[in-house]
ZADO-1210 file (C-alpha; in nm, 4 decimals, padded with zeros to 6 digits):
<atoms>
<atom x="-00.3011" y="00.1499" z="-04.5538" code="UNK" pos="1"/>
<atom x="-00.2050" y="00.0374" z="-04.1667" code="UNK" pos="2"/>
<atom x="-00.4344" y="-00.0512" z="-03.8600" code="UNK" pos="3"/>
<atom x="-00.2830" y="-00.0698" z="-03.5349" code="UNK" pos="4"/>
<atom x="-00.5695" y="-00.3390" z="-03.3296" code="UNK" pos="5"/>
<atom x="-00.6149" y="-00.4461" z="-03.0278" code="UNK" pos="6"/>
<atom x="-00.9057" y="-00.6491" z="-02.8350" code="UNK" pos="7"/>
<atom x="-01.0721" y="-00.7198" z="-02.5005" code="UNK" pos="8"/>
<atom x="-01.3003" y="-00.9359" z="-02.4396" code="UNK" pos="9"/>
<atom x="-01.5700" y="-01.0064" z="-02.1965" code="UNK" pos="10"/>
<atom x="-01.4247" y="-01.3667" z="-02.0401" code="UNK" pos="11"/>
<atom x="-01.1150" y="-01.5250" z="-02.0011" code="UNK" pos="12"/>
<atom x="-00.9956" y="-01.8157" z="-02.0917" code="UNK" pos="13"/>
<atom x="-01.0737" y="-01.9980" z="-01.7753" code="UNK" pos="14"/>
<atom x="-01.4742" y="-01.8707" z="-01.7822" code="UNK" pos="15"/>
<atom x="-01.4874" y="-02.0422" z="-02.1419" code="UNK" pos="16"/>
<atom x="-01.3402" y="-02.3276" z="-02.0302" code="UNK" pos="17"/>
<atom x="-01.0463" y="-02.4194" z="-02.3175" code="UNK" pos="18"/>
<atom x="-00.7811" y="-02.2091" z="-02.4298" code="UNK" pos="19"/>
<atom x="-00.8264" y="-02.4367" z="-02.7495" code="UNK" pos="20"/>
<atom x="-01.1494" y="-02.2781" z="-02.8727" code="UNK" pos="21"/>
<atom x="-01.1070" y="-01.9161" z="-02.9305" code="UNK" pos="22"/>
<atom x="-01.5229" y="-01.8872" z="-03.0492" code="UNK" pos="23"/>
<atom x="-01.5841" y="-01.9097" z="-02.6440" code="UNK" pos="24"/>
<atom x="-01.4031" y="-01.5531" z="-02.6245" code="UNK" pos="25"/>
<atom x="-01.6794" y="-01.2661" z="-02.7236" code="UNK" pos="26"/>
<atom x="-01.5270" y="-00.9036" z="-02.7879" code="UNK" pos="27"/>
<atom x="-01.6137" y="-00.6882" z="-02.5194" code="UNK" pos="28"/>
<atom x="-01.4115" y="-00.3951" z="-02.7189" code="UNK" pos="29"/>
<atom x="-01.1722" y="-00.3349" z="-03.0021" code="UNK" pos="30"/>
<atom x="-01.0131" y="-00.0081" z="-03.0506" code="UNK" pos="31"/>
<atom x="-00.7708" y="00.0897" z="-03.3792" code="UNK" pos="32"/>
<atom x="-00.5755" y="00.3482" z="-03.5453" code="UNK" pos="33"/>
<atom x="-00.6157" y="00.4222" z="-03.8765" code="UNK" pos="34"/>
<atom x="-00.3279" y="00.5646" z="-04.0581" code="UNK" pos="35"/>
<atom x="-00.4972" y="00.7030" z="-04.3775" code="UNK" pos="36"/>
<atom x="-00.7386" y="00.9364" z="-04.0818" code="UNK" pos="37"/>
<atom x="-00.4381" y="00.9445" z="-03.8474" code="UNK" pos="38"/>
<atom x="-00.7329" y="00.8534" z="-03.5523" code="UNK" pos="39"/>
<atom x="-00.7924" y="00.6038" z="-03.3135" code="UNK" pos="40"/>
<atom x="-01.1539" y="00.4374" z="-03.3409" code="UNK" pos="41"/>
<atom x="-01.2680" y="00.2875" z="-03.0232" code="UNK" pos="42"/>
<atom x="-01.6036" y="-00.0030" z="-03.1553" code="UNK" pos="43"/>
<atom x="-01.7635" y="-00.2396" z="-02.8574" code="UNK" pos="44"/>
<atom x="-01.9140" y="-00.5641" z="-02.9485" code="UNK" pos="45"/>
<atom x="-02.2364" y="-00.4350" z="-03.1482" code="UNK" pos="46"/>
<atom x="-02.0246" y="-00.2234" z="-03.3701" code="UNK" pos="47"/>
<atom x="-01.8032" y="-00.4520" z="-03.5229" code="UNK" pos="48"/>
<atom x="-01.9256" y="-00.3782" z="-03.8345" code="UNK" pos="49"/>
<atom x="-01.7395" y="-00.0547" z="-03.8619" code="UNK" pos="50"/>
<atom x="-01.4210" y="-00.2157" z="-03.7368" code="UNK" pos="51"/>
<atom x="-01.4821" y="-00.4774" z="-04.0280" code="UNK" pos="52"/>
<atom x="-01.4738" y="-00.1916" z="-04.2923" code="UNK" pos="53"/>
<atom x="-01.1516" y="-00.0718" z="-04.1838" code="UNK" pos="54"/>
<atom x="-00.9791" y="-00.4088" z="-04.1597" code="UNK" pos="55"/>
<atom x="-01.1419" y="-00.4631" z="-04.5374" code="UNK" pos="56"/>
<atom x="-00.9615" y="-00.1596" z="-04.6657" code="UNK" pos="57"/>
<atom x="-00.6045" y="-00.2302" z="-04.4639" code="UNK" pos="58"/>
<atom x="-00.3194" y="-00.3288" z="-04.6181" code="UNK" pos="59"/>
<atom x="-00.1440" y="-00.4080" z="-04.3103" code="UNK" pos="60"/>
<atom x="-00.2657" y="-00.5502" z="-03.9701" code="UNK" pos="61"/>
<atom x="00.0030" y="-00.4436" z="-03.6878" code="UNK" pos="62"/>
<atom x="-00.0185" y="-00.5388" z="-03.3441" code="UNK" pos="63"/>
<atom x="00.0865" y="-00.7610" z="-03.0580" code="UNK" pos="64"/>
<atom x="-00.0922" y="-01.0880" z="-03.0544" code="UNK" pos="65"/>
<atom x="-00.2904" y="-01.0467" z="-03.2824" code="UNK" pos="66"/>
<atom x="-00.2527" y="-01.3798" z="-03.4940" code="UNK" pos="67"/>
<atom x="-00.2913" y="-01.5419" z="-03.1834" code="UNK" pos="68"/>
<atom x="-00.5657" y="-01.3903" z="-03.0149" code="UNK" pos="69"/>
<atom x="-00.7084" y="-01.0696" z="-03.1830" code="UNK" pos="70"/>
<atom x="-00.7670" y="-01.1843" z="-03.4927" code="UNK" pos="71"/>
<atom x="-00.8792" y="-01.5577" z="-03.4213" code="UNK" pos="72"/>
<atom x="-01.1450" y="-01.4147" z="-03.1946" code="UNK" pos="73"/>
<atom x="-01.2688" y="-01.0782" z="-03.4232" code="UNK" pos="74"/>
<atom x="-01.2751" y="-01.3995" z="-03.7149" code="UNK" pos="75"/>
<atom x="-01.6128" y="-01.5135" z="-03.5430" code="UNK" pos="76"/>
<atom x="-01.7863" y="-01.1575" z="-03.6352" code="UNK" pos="77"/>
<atom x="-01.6297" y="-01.1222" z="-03.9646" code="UNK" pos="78"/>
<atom x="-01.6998" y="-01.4630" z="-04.1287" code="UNK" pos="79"/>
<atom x="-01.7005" y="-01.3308" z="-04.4991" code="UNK" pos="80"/>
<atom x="-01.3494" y="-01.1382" z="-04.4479" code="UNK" pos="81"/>
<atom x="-01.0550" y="-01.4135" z="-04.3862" code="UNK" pos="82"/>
<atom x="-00.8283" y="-01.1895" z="-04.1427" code="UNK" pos="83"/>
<atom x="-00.5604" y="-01.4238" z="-04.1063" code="UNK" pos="84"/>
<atom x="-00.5270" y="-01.3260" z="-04.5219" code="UNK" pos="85"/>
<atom x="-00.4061" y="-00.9696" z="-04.4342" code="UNK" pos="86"/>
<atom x="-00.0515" y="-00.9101" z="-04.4361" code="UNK" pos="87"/>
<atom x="00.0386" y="-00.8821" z="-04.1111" code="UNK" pos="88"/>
<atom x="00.3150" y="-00.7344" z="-03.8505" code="UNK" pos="89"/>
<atom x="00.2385" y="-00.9325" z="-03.4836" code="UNK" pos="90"/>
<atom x="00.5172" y="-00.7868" z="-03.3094" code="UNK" pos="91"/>
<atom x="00.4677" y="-01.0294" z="-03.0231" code="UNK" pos="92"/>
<atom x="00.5410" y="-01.3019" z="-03.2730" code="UNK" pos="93"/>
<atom x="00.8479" y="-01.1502" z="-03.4538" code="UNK" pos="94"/>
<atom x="00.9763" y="-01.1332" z="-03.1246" code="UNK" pos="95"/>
<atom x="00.9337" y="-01.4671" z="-03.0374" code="UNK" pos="96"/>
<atom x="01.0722" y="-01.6216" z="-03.3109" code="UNK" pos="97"/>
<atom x="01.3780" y="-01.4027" z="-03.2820" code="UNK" pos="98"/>
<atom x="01.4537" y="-01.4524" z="-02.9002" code="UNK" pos="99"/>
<atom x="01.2738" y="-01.8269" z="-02.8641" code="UNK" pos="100"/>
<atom x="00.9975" y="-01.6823" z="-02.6301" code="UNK" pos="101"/>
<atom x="00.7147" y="-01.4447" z="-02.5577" code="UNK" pos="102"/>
<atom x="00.7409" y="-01.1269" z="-02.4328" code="UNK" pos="103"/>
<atom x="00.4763" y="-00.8878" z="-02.2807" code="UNK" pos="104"/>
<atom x="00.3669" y="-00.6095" z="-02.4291" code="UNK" pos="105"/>
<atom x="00.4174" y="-00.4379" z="-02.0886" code="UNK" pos="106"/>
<atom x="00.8317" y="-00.5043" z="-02.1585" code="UNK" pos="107"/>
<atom x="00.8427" y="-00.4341" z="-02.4844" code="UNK" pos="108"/>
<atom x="00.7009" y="-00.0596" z="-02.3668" code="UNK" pos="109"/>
<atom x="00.8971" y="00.0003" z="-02.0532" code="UNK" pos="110"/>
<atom x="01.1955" y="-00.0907" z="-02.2321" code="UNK" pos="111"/>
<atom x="01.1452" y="00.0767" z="-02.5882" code="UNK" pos="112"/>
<atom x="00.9360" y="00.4144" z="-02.4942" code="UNK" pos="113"/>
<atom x="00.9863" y="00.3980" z="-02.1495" code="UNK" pos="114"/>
<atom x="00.6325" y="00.3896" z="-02.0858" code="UNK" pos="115"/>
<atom x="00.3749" y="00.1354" z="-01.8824" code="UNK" pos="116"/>
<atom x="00.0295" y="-00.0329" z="-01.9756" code="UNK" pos="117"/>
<atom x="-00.1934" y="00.1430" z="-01.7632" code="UNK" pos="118"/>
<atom x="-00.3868" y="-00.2078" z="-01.6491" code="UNK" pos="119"/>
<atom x="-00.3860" y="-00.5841" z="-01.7915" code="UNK" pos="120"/>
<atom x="-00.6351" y="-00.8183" z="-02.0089" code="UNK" pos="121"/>
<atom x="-00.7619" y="-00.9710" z="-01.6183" code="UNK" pos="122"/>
<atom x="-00.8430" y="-00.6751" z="-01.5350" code="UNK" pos="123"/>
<atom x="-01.0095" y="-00.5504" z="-01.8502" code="UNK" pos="124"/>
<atom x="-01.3017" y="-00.8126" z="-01.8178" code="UNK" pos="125"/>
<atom x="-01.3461" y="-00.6854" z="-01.4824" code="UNK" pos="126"/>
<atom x="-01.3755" y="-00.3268" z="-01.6151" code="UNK" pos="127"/>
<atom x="-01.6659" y="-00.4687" z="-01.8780" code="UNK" pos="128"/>
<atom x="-01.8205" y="-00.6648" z="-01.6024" code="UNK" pos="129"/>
<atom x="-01.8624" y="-00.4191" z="-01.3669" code="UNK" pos="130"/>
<atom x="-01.9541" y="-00.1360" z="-01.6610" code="UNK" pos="131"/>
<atom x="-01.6685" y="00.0451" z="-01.6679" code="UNK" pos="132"/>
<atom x="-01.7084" y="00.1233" z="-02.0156" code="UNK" pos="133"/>
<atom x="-01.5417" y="00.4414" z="-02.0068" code="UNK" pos="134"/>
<atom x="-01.2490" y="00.2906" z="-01.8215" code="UNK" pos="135"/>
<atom x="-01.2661" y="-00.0077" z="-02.0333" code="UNK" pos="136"/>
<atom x="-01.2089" y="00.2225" z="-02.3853" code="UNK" pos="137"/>
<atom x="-00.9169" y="00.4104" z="-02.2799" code="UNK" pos="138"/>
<atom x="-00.6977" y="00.0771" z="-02.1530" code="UNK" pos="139"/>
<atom x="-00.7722" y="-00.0482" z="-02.5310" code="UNK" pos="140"/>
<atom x="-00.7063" y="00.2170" z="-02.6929" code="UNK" pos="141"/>
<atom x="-00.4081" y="00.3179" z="-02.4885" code="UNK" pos="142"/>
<atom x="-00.2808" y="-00.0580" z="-02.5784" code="UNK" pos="143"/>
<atom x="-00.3110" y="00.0237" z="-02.9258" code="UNK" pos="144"/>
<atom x="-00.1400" y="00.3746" z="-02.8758" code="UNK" pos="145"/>
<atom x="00.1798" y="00.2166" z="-02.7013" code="UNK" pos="146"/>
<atom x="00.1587" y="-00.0778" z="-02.9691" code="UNK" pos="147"/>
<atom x="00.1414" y="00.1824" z="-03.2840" code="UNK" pos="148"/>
<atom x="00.4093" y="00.3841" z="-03.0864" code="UNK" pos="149"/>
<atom x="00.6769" y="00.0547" z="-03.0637" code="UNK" pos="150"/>
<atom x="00.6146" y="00.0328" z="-03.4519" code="UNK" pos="151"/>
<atom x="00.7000" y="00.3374" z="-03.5515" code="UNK" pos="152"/>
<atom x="01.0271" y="00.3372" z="-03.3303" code="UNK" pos="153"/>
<atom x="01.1184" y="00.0159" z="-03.4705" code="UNK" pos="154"/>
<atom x="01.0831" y="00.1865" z="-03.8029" code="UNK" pos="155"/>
<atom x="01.3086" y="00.4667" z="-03.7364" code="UNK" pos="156"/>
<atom x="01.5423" y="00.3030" z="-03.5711" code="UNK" pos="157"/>
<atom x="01.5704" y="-00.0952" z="-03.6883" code="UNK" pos="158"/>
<atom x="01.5282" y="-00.1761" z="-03.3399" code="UNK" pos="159"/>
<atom x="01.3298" y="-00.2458" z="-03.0253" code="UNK" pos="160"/>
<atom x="01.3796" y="-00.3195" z="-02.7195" code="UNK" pos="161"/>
<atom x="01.2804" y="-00.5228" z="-02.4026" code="UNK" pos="162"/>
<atom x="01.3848" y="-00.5424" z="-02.0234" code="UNK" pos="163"/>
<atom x="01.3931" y="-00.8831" z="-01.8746" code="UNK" pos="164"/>
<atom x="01.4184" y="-00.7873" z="-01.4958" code="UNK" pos="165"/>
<atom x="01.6474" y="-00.4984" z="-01.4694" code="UNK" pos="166"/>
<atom x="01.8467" y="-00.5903" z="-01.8056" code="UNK" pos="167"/>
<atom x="01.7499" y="-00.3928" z="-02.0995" code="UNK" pos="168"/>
<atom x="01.7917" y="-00.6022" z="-02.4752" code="UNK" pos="169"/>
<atom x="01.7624" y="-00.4352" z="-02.8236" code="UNK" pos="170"/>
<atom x="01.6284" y="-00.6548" z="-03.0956" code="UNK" pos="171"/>
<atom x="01.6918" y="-00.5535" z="-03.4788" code="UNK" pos="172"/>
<atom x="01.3644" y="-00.5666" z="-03.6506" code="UNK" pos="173"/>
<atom x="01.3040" y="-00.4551" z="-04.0271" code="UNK" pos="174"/>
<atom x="00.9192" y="-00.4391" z="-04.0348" code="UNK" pos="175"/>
<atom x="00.7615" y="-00.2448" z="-04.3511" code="UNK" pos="176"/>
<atom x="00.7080" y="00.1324" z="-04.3091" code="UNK" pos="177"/>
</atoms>
């Protein structure tokens, strides 16, 4: 069983005051698909719960960033379930240690499915700040749509791709199916 996760959360980096101490990052909003329901679940802070009763039952985390962000921060709700225990497919980190460096999601998309994030992390705390829950749900979950979407193509066809300016780059990847 596969989960496809993302997070927001409700302050940056700079408003906690250390990039060092990811317990100073709260969730505003995780979102998820669910392979075995073929659904995305959207869960905000105060439903966690349900989020940690899919990620019991997964097999496989897959996302981008997850190791290191997602799951660090989620770990802080979920201290009886070790997350960083789950087999896991961080296609930000594959990545990296194929070309050397991080790449954004937002390349990674453009490049492989021709498609763009429709906003950015900055932006997302502004969203819960300002109540923009509604808004707020759909840039999550459509993070997790375009991240579950780069999977699969990398499944069916050993490969995905990024732009780096105007250049376009396939990478071979062999991720589990």
């Amino acid at each position: 069983m596969k989960l496809v996760l993302d997070i927001e959360t409700q302050n940056s980096f700079q408003e906690a005051g250390s990039r060092q101490d990811m317990s100073l990052l709260k969730v505003s909003v995780a979102a998820c698909y669910w392979y075995q329901d073929d659904k995305y679940y959207v869960f905000f802070e105060d439903e966690l719960d349900s989020l940690k009763n899919l990620i019991s039952q997964a097999e496989y985390i897959i996302g981008f960033n997850t190791i290191g962000f997602d799951l660090p921060i989620l770990q802080q709700y979920m201290k009886d379930l070790n997350l960083l225990n789950k087999k896991q497919i961080d296609m930000m980190l594959i990545l990296e240690d194929i070309l050397g460096y991080k790449i954004p999601l937002q390349a990674v998309a453009q490049a492989t499915l021709g498609k763009h994030k429709i906003s950015h992390g900055l932006e997302a705390i502004n969203m819960w700040k300002q109540g923009r829950l509604d808004e707020l749900k759909e840039y999550c979950q459509d993070d997790v749509r375009l991240t579950r979407e780069i999977y699969e193509y990398g499944i069916k066809h050993n490969k995905i791709k990024f732009n780096a300016g105007w250049l376009n780059y396939d990478v071979p990847v062999s991720w589990p199916g």
